[in-house]
N, C-alpha and C positions, 0 to 999 in steps of 0.2 A: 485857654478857655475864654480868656476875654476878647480875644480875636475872634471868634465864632459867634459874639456874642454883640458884637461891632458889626460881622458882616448880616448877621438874620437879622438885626435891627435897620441898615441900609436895602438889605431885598426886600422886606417888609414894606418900606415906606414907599419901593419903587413899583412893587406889587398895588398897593394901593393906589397910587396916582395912574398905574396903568389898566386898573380897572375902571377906574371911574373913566377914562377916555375911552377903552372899548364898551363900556354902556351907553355914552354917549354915539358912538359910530352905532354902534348895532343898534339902537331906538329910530335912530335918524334914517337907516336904511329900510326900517320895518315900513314905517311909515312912510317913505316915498314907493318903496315896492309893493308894501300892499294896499295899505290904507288911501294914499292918494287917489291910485290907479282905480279902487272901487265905486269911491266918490265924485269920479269924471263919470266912468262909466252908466252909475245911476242916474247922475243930472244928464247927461245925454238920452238915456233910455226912460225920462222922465216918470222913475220907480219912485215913489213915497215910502222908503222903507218903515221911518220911525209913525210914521200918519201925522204927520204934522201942518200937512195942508189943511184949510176949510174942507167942508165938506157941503154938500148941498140942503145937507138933510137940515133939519127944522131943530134938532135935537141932538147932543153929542152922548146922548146917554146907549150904551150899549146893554141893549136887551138878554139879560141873565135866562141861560141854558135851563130848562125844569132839574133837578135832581130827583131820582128815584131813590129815597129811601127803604134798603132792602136787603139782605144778608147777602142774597146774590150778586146783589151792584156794590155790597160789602170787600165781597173779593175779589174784583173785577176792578180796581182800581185804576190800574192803567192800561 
């Protein structure tokens, strides 16, 4: 029993140290495969995804849509 008990305490520890390396590999790959590749793509395709450019307007206030208060716009949520 204490041999069994010796070895799940050694897989244990080797299990853990090899996950924290394949988190590391697998983040590291997200993020050159997807995330980079978006990020060239948009600065090349000169997209302002977030809006974080100036803008020309006088005002950075965004003009609020009317709401219809009404049983019918009640149930019509989305």
């Amino acid at each position: 029993m204490r041999l069994w008990k010796t070895l799940k305490a050694g897989w244990m520890a080797f299990a853990l140290w090899l996950g924290k390396i394949n988190t590391n590999i697998l983040l590291t790959l997200v993020y050159f495969l997807a995330v980079g590749p978006t990020a060239l793509f948009s600065r090349l395709g000169r997209r302002d995804l977030l809006g974080l450019r100036p803008k020309e307007e006088e005002t950075y206030a965004v003009p609020l849509q009317r709401i219809t208060l009404t049983l019918e716009a009640a149930h019509k949520q989305f």
